[in-house]
C-alpha positions as a LaTeX table, in Angstrom:
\begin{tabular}{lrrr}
\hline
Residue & $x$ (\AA) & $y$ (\AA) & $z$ (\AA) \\
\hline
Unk1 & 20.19 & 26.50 & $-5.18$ \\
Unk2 & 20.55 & 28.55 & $-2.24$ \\
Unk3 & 24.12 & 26.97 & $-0.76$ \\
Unk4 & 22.94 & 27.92 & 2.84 \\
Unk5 & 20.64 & 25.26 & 2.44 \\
Unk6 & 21.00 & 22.03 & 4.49 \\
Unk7 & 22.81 & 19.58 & 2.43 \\
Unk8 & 19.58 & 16.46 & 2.80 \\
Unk9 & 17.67 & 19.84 & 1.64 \\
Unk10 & 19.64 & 20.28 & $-1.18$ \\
Unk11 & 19.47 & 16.63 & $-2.20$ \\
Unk12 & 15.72 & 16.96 & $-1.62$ \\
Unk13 & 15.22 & 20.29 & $-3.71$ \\
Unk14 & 17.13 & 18.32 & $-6.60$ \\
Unk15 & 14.63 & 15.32 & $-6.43$ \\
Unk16 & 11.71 & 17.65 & $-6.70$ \\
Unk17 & 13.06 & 19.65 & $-9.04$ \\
Unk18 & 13.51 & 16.19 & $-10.99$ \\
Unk19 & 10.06 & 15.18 & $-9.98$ \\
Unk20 & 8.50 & 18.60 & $-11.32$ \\
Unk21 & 9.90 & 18.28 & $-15.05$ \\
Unk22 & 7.23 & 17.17 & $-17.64$ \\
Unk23 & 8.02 & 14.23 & $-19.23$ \\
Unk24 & 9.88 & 12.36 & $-16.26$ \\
Unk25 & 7.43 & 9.93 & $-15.41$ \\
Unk26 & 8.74 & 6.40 & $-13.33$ \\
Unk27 & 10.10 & 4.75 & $-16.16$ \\
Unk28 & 12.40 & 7.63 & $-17.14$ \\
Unk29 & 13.61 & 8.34 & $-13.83$ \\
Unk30 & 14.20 & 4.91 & $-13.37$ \\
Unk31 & 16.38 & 4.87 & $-16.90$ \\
Unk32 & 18.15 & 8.42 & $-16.01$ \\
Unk33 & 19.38 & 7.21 & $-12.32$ \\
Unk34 & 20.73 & 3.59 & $-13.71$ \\
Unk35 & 22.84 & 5.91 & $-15.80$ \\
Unk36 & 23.62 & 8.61 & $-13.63$ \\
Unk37 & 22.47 & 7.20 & $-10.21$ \\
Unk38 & 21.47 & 10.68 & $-8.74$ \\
Unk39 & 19.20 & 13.38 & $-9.46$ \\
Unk40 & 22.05 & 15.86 & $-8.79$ \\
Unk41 & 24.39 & 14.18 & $-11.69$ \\
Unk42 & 21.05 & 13.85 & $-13.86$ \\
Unk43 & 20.18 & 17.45 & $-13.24$ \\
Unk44 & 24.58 & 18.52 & $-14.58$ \\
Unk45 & 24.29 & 15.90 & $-17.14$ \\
Unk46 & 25.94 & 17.18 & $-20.55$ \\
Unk47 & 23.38 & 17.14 & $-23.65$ \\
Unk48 & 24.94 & 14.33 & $-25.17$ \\
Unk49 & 24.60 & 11.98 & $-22.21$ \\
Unk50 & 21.35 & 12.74 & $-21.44$ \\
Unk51 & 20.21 & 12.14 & $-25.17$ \\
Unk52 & 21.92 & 8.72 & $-25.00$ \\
Unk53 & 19.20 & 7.83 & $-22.25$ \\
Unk54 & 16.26 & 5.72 & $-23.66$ \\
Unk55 & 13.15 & 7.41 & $-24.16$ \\
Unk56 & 14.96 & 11.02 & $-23.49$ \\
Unk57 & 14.44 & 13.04 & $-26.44$ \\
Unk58 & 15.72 & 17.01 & $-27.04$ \\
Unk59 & 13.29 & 18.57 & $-25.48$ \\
Unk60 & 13.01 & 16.34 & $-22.30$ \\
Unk61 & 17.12 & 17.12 & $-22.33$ \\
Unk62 & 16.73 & 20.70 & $-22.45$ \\
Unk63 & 13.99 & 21.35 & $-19.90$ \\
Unk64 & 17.03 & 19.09 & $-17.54$ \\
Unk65 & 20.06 & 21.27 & $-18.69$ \\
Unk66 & 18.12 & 24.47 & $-18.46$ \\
Unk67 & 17.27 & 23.94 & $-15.12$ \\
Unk68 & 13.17 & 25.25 & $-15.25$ \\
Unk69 & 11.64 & 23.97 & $-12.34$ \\
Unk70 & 14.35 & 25.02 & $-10.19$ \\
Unk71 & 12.59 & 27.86 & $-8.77$ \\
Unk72 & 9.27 & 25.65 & $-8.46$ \\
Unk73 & 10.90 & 23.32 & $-6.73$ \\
Unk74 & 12.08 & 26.00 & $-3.92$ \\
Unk75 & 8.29 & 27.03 & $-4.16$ \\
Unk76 & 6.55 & 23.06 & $-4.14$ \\
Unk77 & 8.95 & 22.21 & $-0.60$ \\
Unk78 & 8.03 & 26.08 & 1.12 \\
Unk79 & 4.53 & 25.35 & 0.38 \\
Unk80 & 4.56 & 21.57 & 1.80 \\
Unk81 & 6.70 & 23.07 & 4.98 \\
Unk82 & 3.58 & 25.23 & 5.58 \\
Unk83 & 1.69 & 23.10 & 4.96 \\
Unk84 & 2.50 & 20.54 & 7.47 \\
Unk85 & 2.74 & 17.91 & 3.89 \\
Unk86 & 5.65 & 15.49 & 3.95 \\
Unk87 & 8.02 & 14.61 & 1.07 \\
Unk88 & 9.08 & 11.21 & 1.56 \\
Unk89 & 12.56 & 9.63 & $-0.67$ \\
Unk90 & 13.40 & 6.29 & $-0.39$ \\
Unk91 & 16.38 & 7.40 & 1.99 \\
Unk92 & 13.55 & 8.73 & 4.36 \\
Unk93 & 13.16 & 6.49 & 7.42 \\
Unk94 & 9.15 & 6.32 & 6.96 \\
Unk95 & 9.15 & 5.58 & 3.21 \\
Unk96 & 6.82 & 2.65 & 2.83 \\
Unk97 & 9.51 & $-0.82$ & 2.79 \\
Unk98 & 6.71 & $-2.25$ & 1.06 \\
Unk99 & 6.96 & 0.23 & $-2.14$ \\
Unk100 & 11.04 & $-0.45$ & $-1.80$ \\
Unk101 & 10.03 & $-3.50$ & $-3.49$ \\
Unk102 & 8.34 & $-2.39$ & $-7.00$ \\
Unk103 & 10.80 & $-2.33$ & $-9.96$ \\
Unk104 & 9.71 & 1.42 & $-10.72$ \\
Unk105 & 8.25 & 3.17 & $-7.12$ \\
Unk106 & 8.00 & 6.77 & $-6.49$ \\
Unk107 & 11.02 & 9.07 & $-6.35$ \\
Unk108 & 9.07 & 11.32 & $-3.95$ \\
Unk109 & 5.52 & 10.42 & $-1.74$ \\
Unk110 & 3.85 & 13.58 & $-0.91$ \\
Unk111 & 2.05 & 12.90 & 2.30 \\
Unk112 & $-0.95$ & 14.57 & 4.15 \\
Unk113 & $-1.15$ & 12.96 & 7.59 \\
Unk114 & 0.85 & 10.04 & 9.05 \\
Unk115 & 2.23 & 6.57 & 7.60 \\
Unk116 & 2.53 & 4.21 & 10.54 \\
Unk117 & 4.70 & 1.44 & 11.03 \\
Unk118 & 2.11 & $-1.16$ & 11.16 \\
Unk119 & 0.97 & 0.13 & 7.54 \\
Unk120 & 2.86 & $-2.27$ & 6.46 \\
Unk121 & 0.07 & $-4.83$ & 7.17 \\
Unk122 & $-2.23$ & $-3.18$ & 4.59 \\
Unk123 & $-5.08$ & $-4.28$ & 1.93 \\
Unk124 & $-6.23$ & $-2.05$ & $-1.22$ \\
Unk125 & $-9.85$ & $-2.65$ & $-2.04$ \\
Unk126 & $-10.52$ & $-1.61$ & $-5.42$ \\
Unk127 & $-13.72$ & $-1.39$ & $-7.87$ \\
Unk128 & $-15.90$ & 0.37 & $-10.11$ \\
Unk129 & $-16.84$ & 4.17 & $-9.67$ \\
Unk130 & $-20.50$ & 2.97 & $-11.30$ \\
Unk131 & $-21.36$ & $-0.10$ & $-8.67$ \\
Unk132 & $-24.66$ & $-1.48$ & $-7.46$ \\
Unk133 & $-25.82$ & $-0.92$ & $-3.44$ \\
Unk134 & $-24.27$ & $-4.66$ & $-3.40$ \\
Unk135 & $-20.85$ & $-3.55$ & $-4.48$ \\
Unk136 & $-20.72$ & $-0.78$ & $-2.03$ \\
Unk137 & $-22.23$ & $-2.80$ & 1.11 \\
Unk138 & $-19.36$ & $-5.25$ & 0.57 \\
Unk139 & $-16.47$ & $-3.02$ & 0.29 \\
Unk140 & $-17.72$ & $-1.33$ & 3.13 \\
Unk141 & $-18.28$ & $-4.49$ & 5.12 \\
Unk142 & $-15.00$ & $-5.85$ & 4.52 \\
Unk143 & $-12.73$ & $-2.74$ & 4.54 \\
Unk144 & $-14.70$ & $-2.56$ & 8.62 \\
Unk145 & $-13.89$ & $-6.13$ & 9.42 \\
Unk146 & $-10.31$ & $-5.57$ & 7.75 \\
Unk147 & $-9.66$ & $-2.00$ & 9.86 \\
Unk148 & $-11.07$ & $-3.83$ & 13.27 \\
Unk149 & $-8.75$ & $-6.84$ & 12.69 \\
Unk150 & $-5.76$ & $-4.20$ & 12.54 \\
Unk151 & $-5.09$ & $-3.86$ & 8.73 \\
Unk152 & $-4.83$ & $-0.71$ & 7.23 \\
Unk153 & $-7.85$ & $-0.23$ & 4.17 \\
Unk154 & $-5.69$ & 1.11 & 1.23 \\
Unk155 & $-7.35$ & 2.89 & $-2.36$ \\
Unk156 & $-8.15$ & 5.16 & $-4.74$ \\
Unk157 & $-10.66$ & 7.92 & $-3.07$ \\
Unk158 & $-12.76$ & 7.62 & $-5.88$ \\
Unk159 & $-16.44$ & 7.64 & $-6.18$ \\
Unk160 & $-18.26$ & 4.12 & $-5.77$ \\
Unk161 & $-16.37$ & 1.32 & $-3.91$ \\
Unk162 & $-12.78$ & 3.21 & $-3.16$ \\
Unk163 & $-15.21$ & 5.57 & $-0.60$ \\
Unk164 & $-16.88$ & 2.98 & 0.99 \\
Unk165 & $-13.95$ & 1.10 & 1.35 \\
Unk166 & $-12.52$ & 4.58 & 3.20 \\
Unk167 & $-15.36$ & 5.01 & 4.71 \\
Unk168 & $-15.83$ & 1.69 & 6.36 \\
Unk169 & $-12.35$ & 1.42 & 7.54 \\
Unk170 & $-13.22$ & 5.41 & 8.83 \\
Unk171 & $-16.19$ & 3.85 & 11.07 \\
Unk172 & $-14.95$ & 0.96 & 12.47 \\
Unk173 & $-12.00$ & 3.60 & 14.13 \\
Unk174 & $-9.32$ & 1.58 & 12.03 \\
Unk175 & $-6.52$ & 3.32 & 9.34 \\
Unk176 & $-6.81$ & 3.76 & 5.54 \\
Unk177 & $-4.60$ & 5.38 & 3.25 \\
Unk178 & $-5.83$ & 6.89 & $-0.34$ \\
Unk179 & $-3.42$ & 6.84 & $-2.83$ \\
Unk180 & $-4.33$ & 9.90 & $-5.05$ \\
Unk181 & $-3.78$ & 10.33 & $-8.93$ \\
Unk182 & $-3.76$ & 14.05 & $-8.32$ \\
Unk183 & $-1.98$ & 16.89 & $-6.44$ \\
Unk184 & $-2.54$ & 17.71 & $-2.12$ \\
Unk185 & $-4.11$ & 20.46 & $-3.65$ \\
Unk186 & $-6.27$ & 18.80 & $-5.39$ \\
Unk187 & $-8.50$ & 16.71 & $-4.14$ \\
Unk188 & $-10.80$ & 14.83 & $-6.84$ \\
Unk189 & $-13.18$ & 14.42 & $-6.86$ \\
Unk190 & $-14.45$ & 17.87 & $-5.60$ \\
Unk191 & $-16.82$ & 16.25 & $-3.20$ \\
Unk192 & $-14.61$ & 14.11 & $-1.44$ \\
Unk193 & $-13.25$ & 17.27 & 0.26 \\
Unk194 & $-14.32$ & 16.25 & 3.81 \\
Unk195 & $-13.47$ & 12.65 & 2.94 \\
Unk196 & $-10.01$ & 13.65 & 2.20 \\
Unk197 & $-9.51$ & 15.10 & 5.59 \\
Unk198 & $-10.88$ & 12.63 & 7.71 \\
Unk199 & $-8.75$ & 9.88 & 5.61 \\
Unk200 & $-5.42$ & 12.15 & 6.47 \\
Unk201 & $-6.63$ & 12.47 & 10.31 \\
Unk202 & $-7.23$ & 8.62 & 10.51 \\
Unk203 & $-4.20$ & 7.85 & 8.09 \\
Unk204 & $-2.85$ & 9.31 & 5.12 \\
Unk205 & $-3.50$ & 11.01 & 1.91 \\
Unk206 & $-0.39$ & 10.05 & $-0.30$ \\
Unk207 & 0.79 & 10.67 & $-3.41$ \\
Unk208 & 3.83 & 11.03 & $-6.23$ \\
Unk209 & 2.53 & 13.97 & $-8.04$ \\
Unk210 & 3.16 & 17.87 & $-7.16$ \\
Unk211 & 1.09 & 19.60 & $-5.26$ \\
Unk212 & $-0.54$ & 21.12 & $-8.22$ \\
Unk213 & $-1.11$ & 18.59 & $-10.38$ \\
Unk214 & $-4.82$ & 18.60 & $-11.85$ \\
Unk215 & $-6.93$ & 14.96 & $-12.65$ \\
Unk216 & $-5.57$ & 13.85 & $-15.77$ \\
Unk217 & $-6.62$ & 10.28 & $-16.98$ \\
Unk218 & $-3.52$ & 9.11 & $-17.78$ \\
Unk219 & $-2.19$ & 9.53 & $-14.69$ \\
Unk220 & $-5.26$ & 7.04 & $-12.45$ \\
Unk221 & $-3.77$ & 3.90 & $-13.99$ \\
Unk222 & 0.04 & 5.20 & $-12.85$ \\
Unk223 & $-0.98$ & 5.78 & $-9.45$ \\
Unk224 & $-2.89$ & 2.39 & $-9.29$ \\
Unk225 & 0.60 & 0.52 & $-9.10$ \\
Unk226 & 1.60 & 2.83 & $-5.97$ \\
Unk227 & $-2.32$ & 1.56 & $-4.53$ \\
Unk228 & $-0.74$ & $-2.09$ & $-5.04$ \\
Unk229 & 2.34 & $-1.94$ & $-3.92$ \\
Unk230 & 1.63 & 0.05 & $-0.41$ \\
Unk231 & $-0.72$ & $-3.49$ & 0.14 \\
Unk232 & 0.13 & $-7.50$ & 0.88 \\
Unk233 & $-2.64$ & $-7.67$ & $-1.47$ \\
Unk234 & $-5.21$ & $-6.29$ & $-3.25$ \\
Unk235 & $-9.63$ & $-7.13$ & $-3.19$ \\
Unk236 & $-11.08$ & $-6.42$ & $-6.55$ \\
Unk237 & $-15.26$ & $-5.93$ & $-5.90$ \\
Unk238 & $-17.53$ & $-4.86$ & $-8.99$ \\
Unk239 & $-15.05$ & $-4.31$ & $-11.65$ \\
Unk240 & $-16.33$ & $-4.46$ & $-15.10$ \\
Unk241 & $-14.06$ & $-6.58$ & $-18.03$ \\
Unk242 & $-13.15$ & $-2.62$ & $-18.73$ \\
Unk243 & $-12.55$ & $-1.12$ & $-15.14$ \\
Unk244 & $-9.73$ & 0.52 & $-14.23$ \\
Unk245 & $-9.43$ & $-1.62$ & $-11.51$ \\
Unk246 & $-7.65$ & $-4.45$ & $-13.39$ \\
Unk247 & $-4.82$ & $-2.32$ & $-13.78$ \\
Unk248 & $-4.39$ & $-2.25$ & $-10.13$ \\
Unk249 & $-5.18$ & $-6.40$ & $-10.24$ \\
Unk250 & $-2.46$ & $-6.43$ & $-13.04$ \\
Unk251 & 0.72 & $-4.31$ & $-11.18$ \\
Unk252 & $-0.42$ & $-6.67$ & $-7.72$ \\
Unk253 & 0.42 & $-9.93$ & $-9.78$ \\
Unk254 & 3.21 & $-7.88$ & $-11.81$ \\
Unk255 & 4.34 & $-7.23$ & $-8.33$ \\
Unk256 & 4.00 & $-10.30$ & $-5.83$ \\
Unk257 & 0.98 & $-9.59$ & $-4.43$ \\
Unk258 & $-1.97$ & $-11.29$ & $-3.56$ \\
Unk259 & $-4.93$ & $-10.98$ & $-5.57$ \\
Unk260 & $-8.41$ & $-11.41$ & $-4.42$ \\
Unk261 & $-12.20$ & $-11.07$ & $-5.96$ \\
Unk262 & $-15.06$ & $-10.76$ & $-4.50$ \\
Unk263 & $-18.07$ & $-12.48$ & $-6.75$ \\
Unk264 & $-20.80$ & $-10.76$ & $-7.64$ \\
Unk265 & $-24.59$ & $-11.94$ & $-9.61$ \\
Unk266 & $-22.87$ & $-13.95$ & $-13.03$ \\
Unk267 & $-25.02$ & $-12.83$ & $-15.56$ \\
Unk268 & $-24.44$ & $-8.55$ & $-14.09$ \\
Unk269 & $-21.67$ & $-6.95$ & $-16.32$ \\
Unk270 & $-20.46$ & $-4.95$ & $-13.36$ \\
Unk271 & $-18.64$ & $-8.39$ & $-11.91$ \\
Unk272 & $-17.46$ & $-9.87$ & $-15.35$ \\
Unk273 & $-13.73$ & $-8.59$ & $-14.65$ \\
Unk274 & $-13.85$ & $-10.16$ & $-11.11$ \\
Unk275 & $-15.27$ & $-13.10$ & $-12.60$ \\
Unk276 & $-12.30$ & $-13.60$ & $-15.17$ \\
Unk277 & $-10.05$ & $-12.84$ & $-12.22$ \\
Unk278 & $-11.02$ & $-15.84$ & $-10.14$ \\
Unk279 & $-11.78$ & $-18.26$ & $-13.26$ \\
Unk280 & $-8.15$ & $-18.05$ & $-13.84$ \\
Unk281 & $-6.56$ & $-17.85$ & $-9.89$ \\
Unk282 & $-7.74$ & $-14.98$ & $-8.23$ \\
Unk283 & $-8.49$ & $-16.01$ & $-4.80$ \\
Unk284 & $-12.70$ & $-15.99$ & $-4.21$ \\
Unk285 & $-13.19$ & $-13.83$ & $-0.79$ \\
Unk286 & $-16.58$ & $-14.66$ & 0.99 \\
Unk287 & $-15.72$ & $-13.09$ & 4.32 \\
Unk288 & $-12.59$ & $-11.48$ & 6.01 \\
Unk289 & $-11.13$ & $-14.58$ & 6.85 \\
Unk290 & $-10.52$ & $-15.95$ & 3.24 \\
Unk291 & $-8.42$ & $-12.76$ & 2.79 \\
Unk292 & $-6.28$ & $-13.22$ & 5.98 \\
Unk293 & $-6.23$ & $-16.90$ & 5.02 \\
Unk294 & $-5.03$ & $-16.41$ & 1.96 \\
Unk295 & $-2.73$ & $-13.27$ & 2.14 \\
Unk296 & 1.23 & $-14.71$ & 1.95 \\
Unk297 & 4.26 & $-14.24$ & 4.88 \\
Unk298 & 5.05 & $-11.09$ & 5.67 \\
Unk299 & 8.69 & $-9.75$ & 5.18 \\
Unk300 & 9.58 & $-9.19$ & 8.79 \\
Unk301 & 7.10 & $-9.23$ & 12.14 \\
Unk302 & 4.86 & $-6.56$ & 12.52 \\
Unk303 & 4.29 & $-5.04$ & 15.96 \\
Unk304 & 0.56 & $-3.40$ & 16.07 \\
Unk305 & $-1.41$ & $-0.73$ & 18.11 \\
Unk306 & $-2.10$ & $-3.52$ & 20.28 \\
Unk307 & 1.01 & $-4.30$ & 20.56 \\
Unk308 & 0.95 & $-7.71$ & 19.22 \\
Unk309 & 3.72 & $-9.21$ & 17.00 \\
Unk310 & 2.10 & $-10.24$ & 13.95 \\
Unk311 & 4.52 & $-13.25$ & 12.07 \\
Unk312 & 1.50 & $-13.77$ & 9.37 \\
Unk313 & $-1.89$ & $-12.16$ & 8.33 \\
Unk314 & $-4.13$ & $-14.85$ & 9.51 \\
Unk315 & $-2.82$ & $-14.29$ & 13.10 \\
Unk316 & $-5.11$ & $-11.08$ & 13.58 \\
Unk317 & $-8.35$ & $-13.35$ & 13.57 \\
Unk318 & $-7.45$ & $-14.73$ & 16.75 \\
Unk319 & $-8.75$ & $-14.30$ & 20.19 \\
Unk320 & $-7.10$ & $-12.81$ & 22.54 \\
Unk321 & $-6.73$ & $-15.62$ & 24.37 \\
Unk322 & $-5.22$ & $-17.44$ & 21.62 \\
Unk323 & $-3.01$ & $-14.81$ & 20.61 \\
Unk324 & $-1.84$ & $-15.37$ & 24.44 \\
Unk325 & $-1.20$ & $-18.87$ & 24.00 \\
Unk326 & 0.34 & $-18.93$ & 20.27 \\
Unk327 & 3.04 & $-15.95$ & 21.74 \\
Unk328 & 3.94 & $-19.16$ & 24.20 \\
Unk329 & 5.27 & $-20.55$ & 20.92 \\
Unk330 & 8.73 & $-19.35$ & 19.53 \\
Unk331 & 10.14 & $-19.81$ & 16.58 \\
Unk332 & 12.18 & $-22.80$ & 18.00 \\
Unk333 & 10.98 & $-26.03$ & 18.18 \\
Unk334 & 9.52 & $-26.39$ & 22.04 \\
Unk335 & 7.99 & $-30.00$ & 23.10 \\
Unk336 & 4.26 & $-29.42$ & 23.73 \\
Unk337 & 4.86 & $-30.56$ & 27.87 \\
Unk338 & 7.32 & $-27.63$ & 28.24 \\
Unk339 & 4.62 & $-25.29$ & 26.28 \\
Unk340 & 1.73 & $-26.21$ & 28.72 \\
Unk341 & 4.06 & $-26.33$ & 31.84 \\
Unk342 & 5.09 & $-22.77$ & 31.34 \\
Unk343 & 1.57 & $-20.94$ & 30.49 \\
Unk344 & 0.30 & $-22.16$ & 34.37 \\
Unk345 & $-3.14$ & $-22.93$ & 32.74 \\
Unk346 & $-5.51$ & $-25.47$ & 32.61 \\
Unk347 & $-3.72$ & $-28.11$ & 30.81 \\
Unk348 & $-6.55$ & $-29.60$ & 28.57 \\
Unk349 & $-7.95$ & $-25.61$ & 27.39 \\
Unk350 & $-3.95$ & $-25.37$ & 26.49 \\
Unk351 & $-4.02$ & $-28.80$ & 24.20 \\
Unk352 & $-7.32$ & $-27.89$ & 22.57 \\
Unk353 & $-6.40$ & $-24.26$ & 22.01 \\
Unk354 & $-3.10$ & $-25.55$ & 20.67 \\
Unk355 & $-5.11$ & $-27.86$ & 18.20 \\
Unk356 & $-6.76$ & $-24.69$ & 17.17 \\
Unk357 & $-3.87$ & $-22.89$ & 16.57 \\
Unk358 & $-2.30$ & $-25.39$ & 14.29 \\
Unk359 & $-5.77$ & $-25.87$ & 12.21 \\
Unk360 & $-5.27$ & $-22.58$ & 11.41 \\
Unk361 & $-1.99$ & $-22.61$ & 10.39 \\
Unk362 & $-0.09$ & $-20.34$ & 12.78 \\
Unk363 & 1.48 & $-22.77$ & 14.35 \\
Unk364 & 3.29 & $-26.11$ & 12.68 \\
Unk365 & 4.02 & $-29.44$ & 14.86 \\
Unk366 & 6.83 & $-31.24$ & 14.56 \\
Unk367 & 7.77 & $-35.16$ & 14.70 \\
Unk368 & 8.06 & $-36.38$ & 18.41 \\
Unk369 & 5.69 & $-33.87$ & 20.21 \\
Unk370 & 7.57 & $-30.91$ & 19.25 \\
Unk371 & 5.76 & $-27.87$ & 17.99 \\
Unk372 & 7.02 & $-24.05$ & 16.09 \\
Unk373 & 5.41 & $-21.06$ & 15.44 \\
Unk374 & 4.75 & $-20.55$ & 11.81 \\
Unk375 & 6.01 & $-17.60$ & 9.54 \\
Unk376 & 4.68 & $-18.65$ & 6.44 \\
\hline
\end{tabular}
């Protein structure tokens, strides 16, 4: 590599050039940096050592020693400088803390368009490519109401329910990401072109694999566990018992995530998988608020657009008003007097609001009048 170079480029040319070898898929990488713990000491690796790797066979070893994507690599970061694409690592200040979590996440997220802070308060709604005008009114319903209460609308842009649930997040003026199973340069399918572009204006297009890399069908379900793990959880709408959506349902659980289903007619086939899912614990979303209800604590606050600090989902159904009054809570225990004594307000609006607030669980009263803002 050219020794000029930067020395973060050099690291970053080695992780591509990593990322470009066939046959280095998650669960390699993730076996060749346990034993080596860099791409740089994977790429100088002797034969031997490499071989001794699980899953790394002669072949894999020699495309490493011999060094043939080097020159690609040069190529894949010229073209995404030109491009105006970012290549995120987990060292990168903007990689997604959410994917830090998963036992195998991406080495590299190529990214067309802009990951936000307050991503991090995101849900994937997922489904069948084949759905019913049901399936897509739904996921287009919900991904709106989801985007207007300040979540970003994460999934696959796919056909059926993964572009309405762009689209509706699109046209309520809220943010969406699309995790794709192909390259920048590829968008698939071919007629989600203008999609694509107002997904990366309004968001992000992201993705593991190189900028060339075609649709292949092994690669959807790989991709699905980067759609789960970018989200607090994930809404499953008209997946069939054989949809490739219950991959996505599996890494969320696999992962720590919240799970959610949204019913559809029980004797139509397209449903049966959601079905299962809530028959044995999915959570059964009716409306927005039974996902913001039942979506877990968040890792750390979230600050959004609106610059509100968000300590749990179900906070972003509130009023303004009531978002007023619950930021007159802290995290320390406060006697209601001193709460209604400082907010200068009529006291008995303050006492019923404050009623509201604990019914729905964003805020938690203690014994002898005393009352704390809840985090989980």
């Amino acid at each position: 590599m050219d020794e000029r170079l930067p020395e973060s480029d050099q690291r970053l040319l080695e992780q591509i050039q990593l990322n470009l070898i066939q046959g280095v898929g998650p669960r390699i990488r993730h076996a060749l940096m346990e034993q080596f713990g860099s791409a740089s000491r994977i790429l100088n690796a002797p034969r031997q050592e490499l071989l001794n790797v699980p899953g790394v066979g002669t072949k894999l070893a020699n495309a490493i020693i011999y060094r043939s994507a080097k020159s690609s690599a040069e190529e894949e970061l010229k073209r995404c400088r030109e491009s105006e694409f970012q290549i995120l690592t987990e060292e990168t200040q903007n990689y997604p803390s959410l994917l830090k979590e998963m036992p195998d996440p991406p080495s590299l997220l190529y990214c067309n368009g802009t990951l936000l802070p307050e991503d991090e308060l995101a849900v994937a709604i997922v489904g069948s490519r084949k759905c019913t005008t049901y399936g897509l009114q739904q996921a287009e319903k919900l991904a709106g109401a989801l985007a207007r209460a300040g979540i970003t609308v994460v999934s696959g842009l796919a056909r059926g329910i993964d572009q309405a649930a762009h689209r509706g997040a699109l046209k309520a003026g809220g943010r969406t990401i699309a995790v794709m199973a192909t390259g920048l340069s590829h968008i698939y399918p071919l007629e989600h072109q203008e999609l694509s572009e107002k997904v990366a204006n309004q968001g992000a297009l992201v993705t593991e694999f190189p900028l060339d890399q075609a649709p292949v069908a092994g690669l959807f379900p790989q991709r699905n566990r980067i759609i789960s793990g970018l989200s607090m959880g994930v809404v499953l709408i008209e997946a069939g018992r054989k949809s490739g959506a219950l991959h996505t349902a599996r890494h969320a659980y696999e992962q720590g995530r919240d799970v959610f289903a949204v019913p559809g007619r029980i004797d139509h086939p397209a449903s049966a998988g959601c079905h299962d899912l809530i028959r044995d614990g999915a959570m059964l979303v009716r409306d927005i608020e039974d996902i913001l209800e039942g979506l877990g604590p968040l890792m750390a606050p979230v600050v959004t657009t609106q610059h509100r600090e968000i300590h749990t989902p179900r906070e972003l159904s509130l009023s303004d008003f009531e978002q007023n009054i619950l930021n007159l809570v802290t995290l320390e225990p406060q006697h209601l007097n001193d709460i209604v004594q400082s907010s200068h307000l009529d006291s008995s609006r303050i006492l019923s609001t404050l009623t509201i607030l604990e019914m729905r669980k964003v805020v938690k009263r203690l014994p002898g009048g005393f009352l704390v803002r809840a985090t989980s």
